[in-house]
C-alpha positions in Angstrom: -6.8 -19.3 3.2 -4.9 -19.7 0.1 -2.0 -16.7 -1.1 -0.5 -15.9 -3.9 2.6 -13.5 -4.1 2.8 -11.2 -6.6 5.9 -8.8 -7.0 6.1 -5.3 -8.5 9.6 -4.1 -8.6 8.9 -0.4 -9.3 10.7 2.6 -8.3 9.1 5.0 -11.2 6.6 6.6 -8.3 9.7 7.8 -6.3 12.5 9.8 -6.9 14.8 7.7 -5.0 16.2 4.3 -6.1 15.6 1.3 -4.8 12.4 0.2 -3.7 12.0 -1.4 -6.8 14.3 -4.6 -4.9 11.7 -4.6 -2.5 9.9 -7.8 -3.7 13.2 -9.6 -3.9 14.2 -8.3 -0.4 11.1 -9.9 1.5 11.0 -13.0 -0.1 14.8 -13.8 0.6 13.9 -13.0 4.0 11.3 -16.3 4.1 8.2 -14.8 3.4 6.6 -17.6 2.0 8.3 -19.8 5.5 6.5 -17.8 7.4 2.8 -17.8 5.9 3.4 -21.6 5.1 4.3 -21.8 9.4 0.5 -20.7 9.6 -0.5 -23.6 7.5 -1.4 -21.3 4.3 -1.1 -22.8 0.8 1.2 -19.9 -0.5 2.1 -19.9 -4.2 4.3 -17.2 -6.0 2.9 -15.7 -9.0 6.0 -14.7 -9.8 6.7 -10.6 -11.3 4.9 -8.0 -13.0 6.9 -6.2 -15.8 8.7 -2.8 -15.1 10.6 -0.7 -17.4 13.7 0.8 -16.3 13.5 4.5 -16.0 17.0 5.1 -17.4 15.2 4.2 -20.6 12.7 6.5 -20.2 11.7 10.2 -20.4 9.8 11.0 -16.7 7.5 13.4 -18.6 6.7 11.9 -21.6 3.0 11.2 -22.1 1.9 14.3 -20.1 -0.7 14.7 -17.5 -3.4 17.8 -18.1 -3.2 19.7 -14.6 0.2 19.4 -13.3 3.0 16.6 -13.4 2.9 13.1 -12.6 6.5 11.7 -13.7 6.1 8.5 -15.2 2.8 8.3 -15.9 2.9 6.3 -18.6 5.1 4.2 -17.5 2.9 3.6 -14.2 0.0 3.4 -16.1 1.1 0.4 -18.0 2.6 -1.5 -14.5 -0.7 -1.2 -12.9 -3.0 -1.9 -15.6 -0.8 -5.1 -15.4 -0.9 -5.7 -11.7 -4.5 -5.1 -12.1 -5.3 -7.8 -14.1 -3.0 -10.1 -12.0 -5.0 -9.2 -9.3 -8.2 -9.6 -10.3 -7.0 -13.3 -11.5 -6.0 -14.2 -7.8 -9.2 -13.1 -6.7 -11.3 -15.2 -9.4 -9.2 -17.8 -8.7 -10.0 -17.9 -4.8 -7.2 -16.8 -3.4 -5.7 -13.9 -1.6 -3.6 -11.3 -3.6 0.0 -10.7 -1.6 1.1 -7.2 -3.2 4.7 -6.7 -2.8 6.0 -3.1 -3.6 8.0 -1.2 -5.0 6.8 1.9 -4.5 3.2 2.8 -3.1 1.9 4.1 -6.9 1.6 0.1 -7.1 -1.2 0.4 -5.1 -3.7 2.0 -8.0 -3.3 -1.7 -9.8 -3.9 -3.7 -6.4 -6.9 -1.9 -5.5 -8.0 -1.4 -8.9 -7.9 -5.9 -9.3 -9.0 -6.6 -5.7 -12.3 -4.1 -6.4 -15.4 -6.8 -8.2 -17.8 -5.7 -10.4 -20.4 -3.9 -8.8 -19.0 -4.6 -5.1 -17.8 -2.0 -3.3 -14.3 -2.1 -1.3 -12.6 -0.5 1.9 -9.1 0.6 2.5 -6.8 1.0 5.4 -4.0 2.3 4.0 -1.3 2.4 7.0 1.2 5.3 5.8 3.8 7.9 7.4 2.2 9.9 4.8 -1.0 11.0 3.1 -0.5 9.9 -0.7 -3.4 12.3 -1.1 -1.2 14.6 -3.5 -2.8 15.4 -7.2 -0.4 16.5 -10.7 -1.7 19.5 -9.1 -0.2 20.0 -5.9 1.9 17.6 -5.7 6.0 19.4 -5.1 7.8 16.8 -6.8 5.8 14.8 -9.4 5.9 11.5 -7.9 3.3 9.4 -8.1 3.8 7.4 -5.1 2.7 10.4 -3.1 -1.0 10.4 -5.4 -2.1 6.8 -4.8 -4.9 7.1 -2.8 -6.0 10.7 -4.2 -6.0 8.6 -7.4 -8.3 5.9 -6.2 -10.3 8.0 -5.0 -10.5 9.9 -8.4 -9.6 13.3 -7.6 -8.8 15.8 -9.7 -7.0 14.9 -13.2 -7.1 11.0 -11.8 -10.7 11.1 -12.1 -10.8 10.5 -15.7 -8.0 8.3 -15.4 -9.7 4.5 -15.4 -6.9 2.7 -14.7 -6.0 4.8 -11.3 -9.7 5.3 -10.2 -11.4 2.9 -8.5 -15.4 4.0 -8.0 -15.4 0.4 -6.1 -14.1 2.0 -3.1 -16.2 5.6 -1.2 -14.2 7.5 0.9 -16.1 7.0 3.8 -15.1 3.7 3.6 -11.2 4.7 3.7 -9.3 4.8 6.9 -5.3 6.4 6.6 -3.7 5.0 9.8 -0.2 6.9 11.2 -0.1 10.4 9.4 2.7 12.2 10.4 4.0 14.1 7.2 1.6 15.8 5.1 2.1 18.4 2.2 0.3 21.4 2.3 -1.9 20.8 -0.5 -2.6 17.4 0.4 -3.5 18.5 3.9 -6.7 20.9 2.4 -7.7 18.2 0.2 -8.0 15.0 3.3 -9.5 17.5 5.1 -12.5 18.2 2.8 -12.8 14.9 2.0 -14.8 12.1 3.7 -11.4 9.7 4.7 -10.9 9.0 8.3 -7.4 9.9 9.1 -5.3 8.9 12.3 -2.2 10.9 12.9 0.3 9.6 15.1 -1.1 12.2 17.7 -4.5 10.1 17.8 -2.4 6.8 18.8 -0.5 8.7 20.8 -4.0 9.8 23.0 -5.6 6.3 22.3 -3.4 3.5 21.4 -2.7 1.5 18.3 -4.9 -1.4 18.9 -8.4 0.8 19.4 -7.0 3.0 16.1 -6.8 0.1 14.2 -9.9 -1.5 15.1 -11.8 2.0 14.5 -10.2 1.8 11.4 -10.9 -1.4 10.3 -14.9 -0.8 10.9 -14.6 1.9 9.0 -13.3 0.1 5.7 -15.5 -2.8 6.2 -18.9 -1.0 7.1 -21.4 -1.9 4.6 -18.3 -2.7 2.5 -17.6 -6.8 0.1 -14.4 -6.4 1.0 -11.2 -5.2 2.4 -7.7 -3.8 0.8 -4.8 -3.2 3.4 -1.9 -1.6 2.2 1.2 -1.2 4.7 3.5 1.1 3.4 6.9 -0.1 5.5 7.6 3.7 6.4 4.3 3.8 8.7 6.7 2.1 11.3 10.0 4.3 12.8 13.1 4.3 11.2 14.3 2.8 13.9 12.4 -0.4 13.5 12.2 0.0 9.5 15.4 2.1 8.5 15.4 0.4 4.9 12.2 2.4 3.2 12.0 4.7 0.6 11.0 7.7 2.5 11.9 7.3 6.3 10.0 9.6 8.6 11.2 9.6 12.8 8.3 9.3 15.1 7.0 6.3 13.3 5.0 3.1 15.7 6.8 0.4 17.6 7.7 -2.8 16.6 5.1 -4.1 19.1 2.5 -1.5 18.0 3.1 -2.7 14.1 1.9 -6.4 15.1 -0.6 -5.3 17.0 -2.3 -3.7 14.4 -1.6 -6.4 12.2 -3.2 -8.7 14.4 -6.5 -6.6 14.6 -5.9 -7.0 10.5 -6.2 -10.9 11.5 -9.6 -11.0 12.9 -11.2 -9.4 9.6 -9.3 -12.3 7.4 -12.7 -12.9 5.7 -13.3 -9.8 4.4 -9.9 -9.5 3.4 -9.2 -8.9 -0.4 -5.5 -8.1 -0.8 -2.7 -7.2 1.1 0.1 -5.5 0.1 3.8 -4.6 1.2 5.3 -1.6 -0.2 8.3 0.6 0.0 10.7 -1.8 1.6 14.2 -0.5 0.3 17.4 -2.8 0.7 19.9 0.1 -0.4 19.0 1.7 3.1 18.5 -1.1 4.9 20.5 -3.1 7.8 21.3 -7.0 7.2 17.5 -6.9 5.3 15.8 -6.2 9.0 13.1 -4.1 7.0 12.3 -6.9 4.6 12.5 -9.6 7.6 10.2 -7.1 9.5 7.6 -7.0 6.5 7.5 -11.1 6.9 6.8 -11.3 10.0 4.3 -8.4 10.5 2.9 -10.1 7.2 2.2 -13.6 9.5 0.7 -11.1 11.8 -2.0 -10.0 9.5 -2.9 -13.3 8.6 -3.3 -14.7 11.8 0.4 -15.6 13.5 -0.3 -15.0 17.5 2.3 -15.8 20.0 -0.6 -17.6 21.9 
């Protein structure tokens, strides 16, 4: 398998700074080391372009429903990150997505999803991201991505944040733990498996993944992980943009990433978001995203 890195240092979808060193962060800590170690060709394609928000008006460009702060600005990042995408995919290799903030994840998905193929998602998340302009409490886009995928409300118009490619029954959200009301009422009248950390609590990480993993790739071309950073405890990860106790173990993150492994075929694009240095200690976070990235592409310790 062949990999190309692809950075996104964005920290429009959040209100805190950041995570838009994220990118910088992991490969400092030897991502590309560690994929090489697995015998990957691993190539950097280097950044897509982000405009500081200092320079910028948050509400400018409007949104009909509600607010989406940024949105223009976002917009423009992942129509970008989009095309980069879709050019690693053409080109036969694997798109590496590394966040920034988890409204990047509209431009991966959107450049990982073919004409006319249809694409599943495990999106492995402390949190839902299933927030509209409409209910969302703060404006942030990073807490909309997969709503916007998925086309809901005012997103559905939206071409560059919808992606028909991928059906909800074909989405799995692994780790829930902090949901927003309105958010909560919309997962649950949608067709998305979701997997609190109750459910691994009753049955384990490495049968949730698994389950999860069928899901996306049943009947599906292809497959689009997206590990938001904060899915694992702030004990293991305390350098993320929105840290959230009662998080999985270190042992339980590689697991799953090693169930991510055995579906390598089907595997589109992968991305890494939220990782913040600001927060973090001695870059453990970003070092942790390396290695649990080795683990999704095939690293074992036997």
């Amino acid at each position: 398998m062949d990999i190309r890195v692809l950075g996104v240092p964005m920290d429009l979808g959040s209100d805190r700074r950041g995570v838009d060193m994220g990118p910088s962060a992991i490969r400092y800590a030897g991502l590309a080391s560690e994929l090489e170690a697995l015998g990957v060709d691993c190539t950097d394609g280097g950044d897509v372009s982000v405009p500081r928000p200092e320079e910028r008006d948050p509400d400018a460009g409007g949104f009909d429903g509600g607010r989406a702060k940024f949105h223009r600005e976002t917009k423009a990042v992942c129509t970008e990150l989009s095309d980069s995408v879709s050019r690693a995919v053409g080109d036969g290799v694997t798109p590496l997505v590394l966040g920034g903030d988890h409204s990047i994840a509209m431009g991966t998905v959107a450049g990982a999803a073919g004409p006319d193929e249809s694409l599943g998602v495990v999106w492995f998340d402390a949190h839902g991201d299933f927030n509209t302009p409409a209910t969302t409490p703060s404006g942030n886009i990073h807490g909309m991505g997969l709503a916007a995928i998925l086309g809901h409300a005012s997103f559905g118009g939206e071409a560059w944040g919808h992606v028909p490619a991928v059906r909800e029954e074909n989405v799995a959200l692994v780790g829930l733990r902090d949901v927003d009301e309105g958010e909560r009422a919309l997962l649950r009248e949608s067709d998305v498996s979701v997997y609190t950390m109750s459910d691994i609590d009753d049955r384990g990480v490495p049968e949730i993944s698994r389950e999860a993993l069928s899901v996306a790739t049943d009947g599906t071309d292809g497959l689009h992980v997206s590990l938001d950073l904060d899915w694992l405890d702030p004990t293991e990860a305390p350098g993320v943009g929105t840290p959230v106790r009662g998080g999985v173990s270190y042992r339980e993150a590689h697991s799953a990433m090693e169930a991510v492994a055995d579906y390598r075929d089907q595997l589109r694009s992968f991305e890494l978001v939220e990782v913040n240095p600001i927060l973090d200690d001695h870059n453990r976070t970003a070092e942790l995203a390396c290695e649990l990235a080795a683990s999704a592409f095939g690293k074992r310790v036997f």
